[in-house]
N, C-alpha and C positions, 0 to 999 in steps of 0.2 A: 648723532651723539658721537663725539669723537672720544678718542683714545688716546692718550697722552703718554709716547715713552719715556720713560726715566731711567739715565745711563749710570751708571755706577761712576764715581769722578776717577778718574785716570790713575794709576798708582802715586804714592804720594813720594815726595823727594824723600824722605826717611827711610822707606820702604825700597830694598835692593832686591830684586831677583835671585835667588841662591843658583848660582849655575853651577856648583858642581854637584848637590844633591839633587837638581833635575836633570844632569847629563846620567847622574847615578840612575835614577830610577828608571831613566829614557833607556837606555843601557837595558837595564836588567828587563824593563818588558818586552826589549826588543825578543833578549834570548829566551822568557817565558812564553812568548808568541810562538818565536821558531819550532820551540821543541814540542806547542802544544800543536801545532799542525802539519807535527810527522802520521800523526793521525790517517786523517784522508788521505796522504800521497803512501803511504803503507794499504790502503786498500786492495789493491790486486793481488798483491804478497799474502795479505791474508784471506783473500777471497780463495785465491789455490791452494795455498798450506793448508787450509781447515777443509775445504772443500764446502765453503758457505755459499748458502744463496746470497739474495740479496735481502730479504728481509731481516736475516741476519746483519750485516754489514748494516741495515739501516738500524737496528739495537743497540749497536754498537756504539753508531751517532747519537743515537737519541739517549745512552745511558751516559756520554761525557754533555750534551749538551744540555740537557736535566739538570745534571749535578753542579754544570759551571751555572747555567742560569736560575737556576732558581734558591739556591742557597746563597749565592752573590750577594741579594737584597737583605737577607738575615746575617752575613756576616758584615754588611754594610751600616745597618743599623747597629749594632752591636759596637760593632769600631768605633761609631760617631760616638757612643755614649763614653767609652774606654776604648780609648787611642793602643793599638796594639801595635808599636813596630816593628817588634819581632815577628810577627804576624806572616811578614815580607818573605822570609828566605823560608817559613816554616812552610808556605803558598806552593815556594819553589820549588822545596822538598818533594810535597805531595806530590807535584810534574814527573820528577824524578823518578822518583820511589811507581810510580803508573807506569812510567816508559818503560823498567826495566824488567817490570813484570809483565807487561807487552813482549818485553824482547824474548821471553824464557818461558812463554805461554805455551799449554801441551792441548788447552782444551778451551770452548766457548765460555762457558766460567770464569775463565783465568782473564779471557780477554776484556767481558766484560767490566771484572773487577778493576781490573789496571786502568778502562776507559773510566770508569767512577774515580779512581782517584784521579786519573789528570784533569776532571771535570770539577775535582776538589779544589785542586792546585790552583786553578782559574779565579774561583769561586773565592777563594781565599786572597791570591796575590792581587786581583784587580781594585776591590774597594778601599783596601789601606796606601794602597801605590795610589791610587788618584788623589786621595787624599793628603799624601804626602808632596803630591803634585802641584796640590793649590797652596799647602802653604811654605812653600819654596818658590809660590811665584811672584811674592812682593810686590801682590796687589794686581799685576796684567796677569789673572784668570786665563783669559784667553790663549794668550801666549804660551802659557803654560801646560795646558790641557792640548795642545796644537803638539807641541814638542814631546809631549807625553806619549800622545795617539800616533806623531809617525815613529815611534819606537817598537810599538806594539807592530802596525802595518807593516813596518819594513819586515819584521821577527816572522810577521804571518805570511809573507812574498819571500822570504831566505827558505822558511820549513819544506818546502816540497825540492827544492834544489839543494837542499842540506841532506835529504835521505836520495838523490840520485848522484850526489858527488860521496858519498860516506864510505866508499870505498866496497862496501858490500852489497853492491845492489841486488836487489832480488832474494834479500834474506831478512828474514824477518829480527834477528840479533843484532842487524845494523843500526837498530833501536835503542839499543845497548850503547851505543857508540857516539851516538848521535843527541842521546841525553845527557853525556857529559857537557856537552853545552849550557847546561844550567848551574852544575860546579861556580864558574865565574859569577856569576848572577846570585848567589845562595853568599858567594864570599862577600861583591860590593856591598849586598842588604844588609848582610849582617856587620859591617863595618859601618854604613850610616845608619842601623837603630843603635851603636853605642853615641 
């Protein structure tokens, strides 16, 4: 018994690709990528600063990747039914607002907390940007979702060379510094949800 694929018909000639709201949101994942995977490359800094084991460090991971994965699907559904675009820089924030209370952390608490919200941040920015992704793509899906993802990639391959080029290496405040990266990103979203 065979199986019959069925392709979706090709973008229609009415149907343009919006390339500057997808260079926009390519853009802004790039730099919510970047800033969300100072993360791991800050692990040795804080493995010495706190004086952590490693199952600490591994809480740490599991408390941002918890938060980005599993509220993802409920902020995802919730999108679909009401479109949030502000949503976008609000995602960013939360990154932000994580990193910098990483950068200014005194205790295991503090750090946890900050990984929870950049786990927010994720959890937030990624379902309304894909979204925003497909329908800027003027029907090539593909295309769009492609140009989307190496925004993200590139952001997540800059972040560990963002925090050894930041000028402060081997301090954990360079966290501080390094999150301004998302500034830009918080301004394009919020310029393309007016």
């Amino acid at each position: 018994m065979g199986m019959a694929l069925t392709a979706e018909s090709p973008h229609r000639a009415s149907e343009r690709i919006l390339y500057p709201i997808l260079a926009a949101i390519s853009f802004s994942h790039l730099l919510n990528d970047m800033v969300q995977s100072l993360i791991p490359a800050m692990y040795p800094i804080l493995k010495d600063s706190f004086h952590l084991d490693f199952g600490q460090i591994g809480l740490i991971t599991l408390t941002y990747q918890i938060t980005a994965s599993l509220l993802q699907p409920f902020v995802g559904t919730y999108t679909d039914r009401k479109p949030q675009p502000y949503s976008l820089p609000v995602g960013m924030s939360f990154t932000l607002f994580g990193l910098l209370l990483l950068s200014v952390a005194s205790n295991f608490g503090m750090l946890i907390a900050g990984s929870a919200l950049v786990g927010m941040g994720s959890a937030v920015f990624h379902p309304e940007s894909s979204r925003v992704a497909r329908m800027a793509s003027g029907g090539q899906h593909g295309l769009a979702q492609c140009v989307f993802q190496v925004g993200g990639n590139a952001g997540s391959a800059m972040g560990p060379l963002l925090t050894a080029l930041s000028g402060l290496p081997g301090e954990q405040r360079s966290m501080a510094w390094s999150s301004l990266a998302d500034l830009p990103g918080i301004v394009v979203l919020t310029m393309a949800s007016n």
